[in-house]
C-alpha positions as CSV (number, residue, x, y, z in Angstrom):
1,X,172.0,64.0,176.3
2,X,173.5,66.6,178.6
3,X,173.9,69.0,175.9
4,X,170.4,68.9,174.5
5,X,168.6,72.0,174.5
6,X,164.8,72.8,175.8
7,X,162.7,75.6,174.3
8,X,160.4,77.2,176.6
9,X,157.8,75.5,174.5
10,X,159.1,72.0,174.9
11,X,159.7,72.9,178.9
12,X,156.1,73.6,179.2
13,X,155.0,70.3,177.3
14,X,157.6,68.3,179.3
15,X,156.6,69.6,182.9
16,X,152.6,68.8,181.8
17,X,154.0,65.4,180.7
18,X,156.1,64.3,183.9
19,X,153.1,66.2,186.3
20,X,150.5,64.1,184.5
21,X,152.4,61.0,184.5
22,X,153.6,61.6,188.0
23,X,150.0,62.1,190.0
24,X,148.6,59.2,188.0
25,X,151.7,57.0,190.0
26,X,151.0,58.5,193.0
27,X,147.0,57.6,192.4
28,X,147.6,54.7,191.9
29,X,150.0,54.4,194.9
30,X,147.4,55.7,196.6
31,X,144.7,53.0,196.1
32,X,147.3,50.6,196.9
33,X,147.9,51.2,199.9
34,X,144.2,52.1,200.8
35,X,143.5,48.6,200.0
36,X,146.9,46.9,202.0
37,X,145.8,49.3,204.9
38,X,141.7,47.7,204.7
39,X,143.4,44.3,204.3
40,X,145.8,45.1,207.4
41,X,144.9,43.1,210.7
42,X,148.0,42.2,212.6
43,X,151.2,44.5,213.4
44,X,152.7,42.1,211.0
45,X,150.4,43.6,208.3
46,X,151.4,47.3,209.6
47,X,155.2,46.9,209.0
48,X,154.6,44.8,205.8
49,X,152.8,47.9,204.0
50,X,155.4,50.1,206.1
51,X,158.3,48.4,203.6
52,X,156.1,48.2,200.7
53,X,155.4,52.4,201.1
54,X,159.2,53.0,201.5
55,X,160.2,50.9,198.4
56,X,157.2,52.1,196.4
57,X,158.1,55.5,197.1
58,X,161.9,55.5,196.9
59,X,160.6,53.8,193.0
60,X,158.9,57.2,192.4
61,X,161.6,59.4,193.5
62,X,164.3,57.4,191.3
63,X,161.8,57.6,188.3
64,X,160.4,60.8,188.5
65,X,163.7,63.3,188.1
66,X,162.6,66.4,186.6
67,X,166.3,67.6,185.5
68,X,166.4,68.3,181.8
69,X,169.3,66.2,181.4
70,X,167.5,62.8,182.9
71,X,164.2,64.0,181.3
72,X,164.4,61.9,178.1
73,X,165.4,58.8,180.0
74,X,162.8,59.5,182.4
75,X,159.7,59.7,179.6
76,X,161.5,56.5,177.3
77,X,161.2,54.5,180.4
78,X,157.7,55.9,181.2
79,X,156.8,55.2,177.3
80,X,158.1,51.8,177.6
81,X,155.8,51.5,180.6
82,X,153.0,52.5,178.9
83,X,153.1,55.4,181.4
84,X,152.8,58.5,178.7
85,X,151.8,57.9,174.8
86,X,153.8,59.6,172.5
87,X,151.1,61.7,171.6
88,X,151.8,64.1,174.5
89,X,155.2,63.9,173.9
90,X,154.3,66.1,170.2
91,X,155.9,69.5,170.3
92,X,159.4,68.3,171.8
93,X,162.0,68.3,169.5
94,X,163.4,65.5,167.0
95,X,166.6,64.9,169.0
96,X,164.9,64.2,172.1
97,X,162.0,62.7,170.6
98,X,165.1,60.0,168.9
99,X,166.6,59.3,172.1
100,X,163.2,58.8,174.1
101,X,162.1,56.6,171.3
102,X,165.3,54.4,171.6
103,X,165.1,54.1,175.3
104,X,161.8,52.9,175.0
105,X,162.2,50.1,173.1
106,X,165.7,49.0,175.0
C-alpha cells in the first residue's frame, strides 16, 4: 500500500474525509468528558477522567494518521466503525477503494 498513488483530486476528497471523520471524534470526545466532568465530585473522579482523556486521546492520535501510506487502513477501520460511509469515499481510486473495502470487513 506504500506504493499507491494519490491524485490531487483523491488528496482533496481524502483530507475532507479524515477532517470530517476526525472533528465528529473529537465532538463526541468532547461531550464525554463534559458529562464525566458534571458527574465528577471527588479527586477520585478528577484523576478517573484524567486517565480516561489520556487513553481516549492517545486512541485518536493512533487512529487518525493522515500519511498517504496509513490512509487506507485508517478509512477501512473508520468504515468498519461506521465512522465514514463509502459514499464520501467516491472519487478515490479502485485500488485504494479494494484495499479499504477489505480492511473493513477484516
Amino acid at each position: 500500500m506504500h506504493d499507491l498513488k494519490w491524485s490531487d483530486r483523491e488528496k482533496k476528497i481524502a483530507r475532507r474525509v479524515f477532517e470530517a471523520a476526525l472533528q465528529q471524534e473529537l465532538g463526541e470526545a468532547m461531550a464525554e468528558f463534559k458529562e464525566k466532568a458534571a458527574r465528577a465530585q471527588t479527586s477520585d473522579d478528577m484523576w478517573e477522567i484524567e486517565g480516561w482523556l489520556s487513553d481516549r486521546r492517545h486512541n485518536i492520535d493512533i487512529t487518525y494518521d493522515y500519511r498517504y501510506s496509513r490512509l487506507v487502513m485508517v478509512f477501512g477501520k473508520l468504515l468498519r466503525e461506521k465512522r465514514i460511509t463509502e459514499q464520501q469515499l467516491e472519487g478515490l481510486g479502485e485500488d485504494k477503494l479494494s484495499y479499504i473495502g477489505r480492511i473493513a470487513s477484516l
